[in-house]
C-alpha positions in Angstrom: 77.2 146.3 31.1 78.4 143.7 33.1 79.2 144.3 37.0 82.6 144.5 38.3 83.4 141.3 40.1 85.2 142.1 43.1 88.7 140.8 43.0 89.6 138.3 46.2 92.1 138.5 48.0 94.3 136.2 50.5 92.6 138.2 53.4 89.2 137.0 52.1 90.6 133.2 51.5 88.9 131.1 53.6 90.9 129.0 56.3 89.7 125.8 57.4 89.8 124.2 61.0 88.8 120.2 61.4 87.6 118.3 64.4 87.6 115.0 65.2 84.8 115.1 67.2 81.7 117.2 68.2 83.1 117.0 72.0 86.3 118.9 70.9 84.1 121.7 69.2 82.7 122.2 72.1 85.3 122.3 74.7 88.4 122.9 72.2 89.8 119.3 73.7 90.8 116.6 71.9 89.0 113.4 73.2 89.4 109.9 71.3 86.5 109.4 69.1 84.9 108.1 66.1 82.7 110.7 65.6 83.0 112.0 61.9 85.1 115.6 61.8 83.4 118.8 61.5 84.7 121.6 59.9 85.0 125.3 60.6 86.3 128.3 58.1 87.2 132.0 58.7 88.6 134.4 56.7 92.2 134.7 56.8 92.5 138.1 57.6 90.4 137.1 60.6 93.0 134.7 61.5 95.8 137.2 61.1 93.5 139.9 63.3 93.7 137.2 66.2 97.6 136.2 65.4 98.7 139.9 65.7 96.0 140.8 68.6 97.5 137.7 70.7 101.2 139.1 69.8 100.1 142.3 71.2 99.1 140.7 74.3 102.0 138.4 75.2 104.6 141.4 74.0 102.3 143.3 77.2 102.7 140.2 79.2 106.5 139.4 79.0 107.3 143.2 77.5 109.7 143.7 80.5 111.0 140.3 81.5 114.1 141.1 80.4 114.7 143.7 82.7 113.4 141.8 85.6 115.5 138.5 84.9 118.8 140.6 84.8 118.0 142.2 88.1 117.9 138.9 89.8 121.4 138.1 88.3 120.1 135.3 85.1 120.4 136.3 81.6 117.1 135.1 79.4 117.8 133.2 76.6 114.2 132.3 75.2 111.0 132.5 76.0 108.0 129.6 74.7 104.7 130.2 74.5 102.1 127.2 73.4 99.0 128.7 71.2 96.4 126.9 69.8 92.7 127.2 67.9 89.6 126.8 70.2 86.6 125.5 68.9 86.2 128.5 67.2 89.2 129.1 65.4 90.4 131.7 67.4 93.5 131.3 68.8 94.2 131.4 72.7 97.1 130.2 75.0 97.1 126.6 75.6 95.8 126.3 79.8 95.5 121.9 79.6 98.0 119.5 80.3 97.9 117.3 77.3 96.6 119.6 74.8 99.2 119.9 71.8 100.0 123.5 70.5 98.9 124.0 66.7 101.3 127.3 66.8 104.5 127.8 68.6 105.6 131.5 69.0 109.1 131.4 70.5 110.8 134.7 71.7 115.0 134.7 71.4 116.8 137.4 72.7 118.5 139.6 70.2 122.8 139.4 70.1 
């Protein structure tokens, strides 16, 4: 008999990060280059592990803006926070001037 193959799923579907440069592997920074790109792969439940565990952390970090704003008198229309992949592929907030965002989580207010 024949082995059951194991059946794949998206979780297990690999996600792939390119670089443009060996620099920005190591530092997450884009620098001009003509270095050939490298490429990185995770899982993409790994990817999702890191999207929801940096959700969980900004909903602790801005969890009770709201109340706060409307103390001082201002009403909060939206909140925008810059993410992007480190060398790594994990994701992290984006600390650089001049480094683009490769996700954009923005936070409305419900009506």
């Amino acid at each position: 008999m024949m082995a059951k193959q194991k059946r794949k799923t998206i979780s297990d579907e690999p996600v792939y990060f390119v670089s443009s440069s060996t620099d920005e592997m190591k530092t997450g920074v884009r620098l001009q280059s003509l270095q050939p790109q490298r490429t990185l792969a995770k899982r993409a439940g790994e990817v999702k592990e890191d999207y929801e565990a940096i959700l969980n952390q900004i909903n602790f970090i801005i969890g009770d803006t709201d109340t706060k704003i409307k103390e001082s008198g201002f009403k909060l229309e939206q909140i925008k926070i810059g993410l992007g992949f480190n060398a790594k592929g994990k994701i992290a907030f984006i600390a650089e001037a001049g480094v683009e965002a490769s996700i954009e989580v923005l936070f409305k207010r419900k009506e």
